[in-house]
N, C-alpha and C positions, 0 to 999 in steps of 0.2 A: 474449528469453532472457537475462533480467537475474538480480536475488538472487532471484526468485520462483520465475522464468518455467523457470528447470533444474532447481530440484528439483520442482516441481511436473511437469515432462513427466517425470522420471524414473520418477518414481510412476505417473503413468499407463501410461510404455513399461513399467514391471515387471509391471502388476496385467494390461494387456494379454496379453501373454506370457504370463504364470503362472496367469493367474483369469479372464479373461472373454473371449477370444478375438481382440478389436481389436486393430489396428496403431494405433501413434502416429507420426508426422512431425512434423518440426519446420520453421519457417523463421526468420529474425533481418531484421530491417531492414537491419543489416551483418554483412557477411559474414567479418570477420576472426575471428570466433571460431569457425569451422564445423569446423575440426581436432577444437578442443578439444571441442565437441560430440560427434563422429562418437566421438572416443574414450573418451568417456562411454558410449558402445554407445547412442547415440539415430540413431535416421533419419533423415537430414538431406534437406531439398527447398529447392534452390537458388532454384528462382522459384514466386513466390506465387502466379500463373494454374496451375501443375500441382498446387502444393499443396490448392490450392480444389478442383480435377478431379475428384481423387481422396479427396476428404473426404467424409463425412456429417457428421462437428460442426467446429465452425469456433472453437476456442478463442483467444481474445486476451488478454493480456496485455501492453500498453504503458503508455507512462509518464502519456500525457494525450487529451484530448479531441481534438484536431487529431491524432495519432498513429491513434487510430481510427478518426476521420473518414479519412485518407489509407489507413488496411486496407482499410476496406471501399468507397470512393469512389473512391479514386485511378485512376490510368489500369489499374494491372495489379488492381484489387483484386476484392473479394466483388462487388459491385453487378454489375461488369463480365461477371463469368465464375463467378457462382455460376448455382445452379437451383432452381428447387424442392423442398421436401423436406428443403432443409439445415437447422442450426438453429446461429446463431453465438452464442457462448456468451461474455459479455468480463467477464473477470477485474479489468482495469484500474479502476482508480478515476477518475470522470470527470463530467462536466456533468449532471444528471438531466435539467433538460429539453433539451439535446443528445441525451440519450438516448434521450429519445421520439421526437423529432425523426428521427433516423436509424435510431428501428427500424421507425417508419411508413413512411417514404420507402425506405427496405430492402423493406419485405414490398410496397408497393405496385409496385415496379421486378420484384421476383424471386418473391415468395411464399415466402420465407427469415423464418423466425423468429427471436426476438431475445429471449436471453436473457441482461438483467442480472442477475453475480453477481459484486459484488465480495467482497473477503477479508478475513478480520482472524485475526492470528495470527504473522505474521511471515516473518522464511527461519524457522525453528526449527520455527513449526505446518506450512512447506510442506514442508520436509524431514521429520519425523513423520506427516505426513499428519493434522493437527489443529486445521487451519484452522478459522473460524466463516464460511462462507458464506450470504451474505445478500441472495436472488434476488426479481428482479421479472419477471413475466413469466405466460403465461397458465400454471396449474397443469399442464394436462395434458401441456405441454412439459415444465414441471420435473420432474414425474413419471418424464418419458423417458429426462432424463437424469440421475437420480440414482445408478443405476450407476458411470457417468461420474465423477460430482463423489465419490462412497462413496471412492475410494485416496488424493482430497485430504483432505476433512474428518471433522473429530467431529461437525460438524450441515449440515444444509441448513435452512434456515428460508424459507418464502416469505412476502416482507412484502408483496407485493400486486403491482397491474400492472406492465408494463414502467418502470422509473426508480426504482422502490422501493425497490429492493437498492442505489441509487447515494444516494438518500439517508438512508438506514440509515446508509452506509460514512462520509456527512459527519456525520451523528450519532457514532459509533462516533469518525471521525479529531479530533473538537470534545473528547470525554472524553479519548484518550490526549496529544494534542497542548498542552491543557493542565496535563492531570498531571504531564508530565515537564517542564515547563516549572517548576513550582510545585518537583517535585523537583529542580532545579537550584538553585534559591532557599534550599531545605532543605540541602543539603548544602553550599553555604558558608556559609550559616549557624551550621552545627554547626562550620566547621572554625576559622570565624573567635571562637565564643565556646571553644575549645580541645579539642572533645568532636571523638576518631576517627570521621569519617566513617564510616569502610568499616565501621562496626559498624551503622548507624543500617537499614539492610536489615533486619538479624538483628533488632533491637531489636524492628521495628513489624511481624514477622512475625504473622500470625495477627491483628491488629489492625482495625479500622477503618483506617487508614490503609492497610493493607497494598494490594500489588498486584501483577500478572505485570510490569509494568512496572519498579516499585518493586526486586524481586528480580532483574529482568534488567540493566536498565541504571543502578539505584540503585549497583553494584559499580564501576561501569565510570568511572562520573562520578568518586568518591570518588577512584580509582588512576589518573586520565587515561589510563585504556587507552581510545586511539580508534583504535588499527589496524585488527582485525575490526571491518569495517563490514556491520554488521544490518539497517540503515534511513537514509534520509540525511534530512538537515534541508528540503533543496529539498521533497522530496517532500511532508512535513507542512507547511508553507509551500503550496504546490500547493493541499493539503484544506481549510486554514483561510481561503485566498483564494476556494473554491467556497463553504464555508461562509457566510462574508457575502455573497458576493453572492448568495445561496435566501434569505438572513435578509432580506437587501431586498428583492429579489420578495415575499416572504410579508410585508415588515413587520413582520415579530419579529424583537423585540430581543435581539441576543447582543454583551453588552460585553464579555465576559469572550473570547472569541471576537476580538474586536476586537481587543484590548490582547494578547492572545497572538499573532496577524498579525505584526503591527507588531515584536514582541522578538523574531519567529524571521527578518522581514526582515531588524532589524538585524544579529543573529547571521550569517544568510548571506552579507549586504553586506561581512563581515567574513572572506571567505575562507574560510566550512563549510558552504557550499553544500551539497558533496558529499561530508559527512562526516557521520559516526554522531550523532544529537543525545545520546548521553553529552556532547558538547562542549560543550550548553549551561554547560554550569555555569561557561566560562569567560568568560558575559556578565555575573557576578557574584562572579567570585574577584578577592580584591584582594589583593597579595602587602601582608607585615606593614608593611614599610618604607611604603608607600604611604597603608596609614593615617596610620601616626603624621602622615607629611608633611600627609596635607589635615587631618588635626585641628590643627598647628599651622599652617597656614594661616587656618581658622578660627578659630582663636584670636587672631592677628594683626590679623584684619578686626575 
């Protein structure tokens, strides 16, 4: 129940209620924000064995692999005290073949279906309900529940069996993870040869260069607004680390993949772990003073 995990149940507890008759519950791995939930007007379910009890779909949304391995494995989890019939639906962005792995040994334990559907879009597409959802899994599940997934997104797309939709998302996290990477590059760039930043958004609107990216956090970087945190760096760090290691299993090379790991560890190492990657920009802002000092250093040598 993180920046996704609320508005996205929100939307389901409204569309429920208002448009298609289901109840939504909710549960958190920790339980200090359940206040704040309940006063959201969400349904709260204290322990995860009553929440499963009472479920037909089993929506997940955690941060990592071992996070969903511990939902559905753990002592209180799905494996445990699911039935047949269910169909666990996980949002989370995670291991592809971990995911096959746990949807096999799932359906073989329970006769629990398993549907990967990670997200691309944001808080901003989960709060509009404008997600791009990207499932693996047998059709005639996703069919079932596209109801379901209709108050999150603008699409549902089935990219094929179970793990498909997980490597879609590290396709999908390999395009944005390096874009904004590239636009941090850009915009000290622009600040350091004396050209306004905060224009260069506007500039390449409508461009080839442009993007949803470019328009959202291109602003944010230029004014170091990093308070409203939309996405953190860990997380992209997380995708680009799944990324290479499927590029090693498969043996396809992704350098570019590579060399962006490596700048968002540095960045993290550096205390923005868990801050909005607008921040990039500041593994490339060099205040004025700073230059002159290494150009005459340089010059020295």
């Amino acid at each position: 129940m993180g920046l996704m995990g609320i508005p996205m149940s929100l939307r389901l507890s409204k569309a429920g209620l208002t448009e298609a008759g289901w109840t939504t519950c909710v549960w958190n791995r920790s339980k200090n924000n359940y206040p704040a939930l309940e006063e959201m007007g969400l349904a709260v379910c204290e322990h995860l064995p009553e929440l499963i009890a009472n479920s037909d779909v089993l929506m997940l949304c955690v941060t990592n692999t071992d996070a969903v391995r511990e939902v559905v494995f753990g002592e209180h989890g799905i494996a445990k005290h699911g039935r047949a019939g269910q169909i666990v639906v996980d949002f989370s962005s995670i291991d592809p073949v971990a995911t096959r792995d746990m949807a096999q040994r799932l359906y073989q334990q329970t006769s629990i279906r398993w549907i990967d559907s990670p997200v691309s879009g944001g808080v901003a597409g989960a709060e509009q309900g404008t997600l791009a959802i990207m499932a693996g899994g047998d059709a005639d599940v996703i069919d079932q529940i596209r109801p379901l997934l209709a108050p999150l997104s603008q699409r549902v797309t089935r990219m094929g069996d179970v793990g498909s939709g997980q490597v879609t998302k590290i396709c999908n996290q390999m395009l944005v993870s390096c874009n904004v990477l590239v636009m941090a590059e850009v915009m000290a760039l622009a600040e350091s040869a004396g050209v306004n930043a905060t224009d260069i958004p506007g500039a390449l609107q409508g461009g080839f260069a442009d993007s949803l990216p470019l328009q959202l956090t291109g602003p944010k970087m230029a004014k170091r607004d990093y308070d409203e945190i939309k996405w953190h760096v860990r997380t992209l760090l997380k995708d680009l680390d799944m990324a290479n290691t499927l590029a090693q299993q498969l043996q396809s090379a992704v350098p570019m993949v590579g060399l962006g790991a490596e700048l968002m560890r540095q960045h993290s190492g550096r205390g923005f772990s868990d801050q909005d990657p607008a921040t990039l920009i500041e593994l490339y802002s060099v205040k004025k003073g700073e230059i002159q000092a290494a150009v005459k250093a340089d010059n020295n040598d």
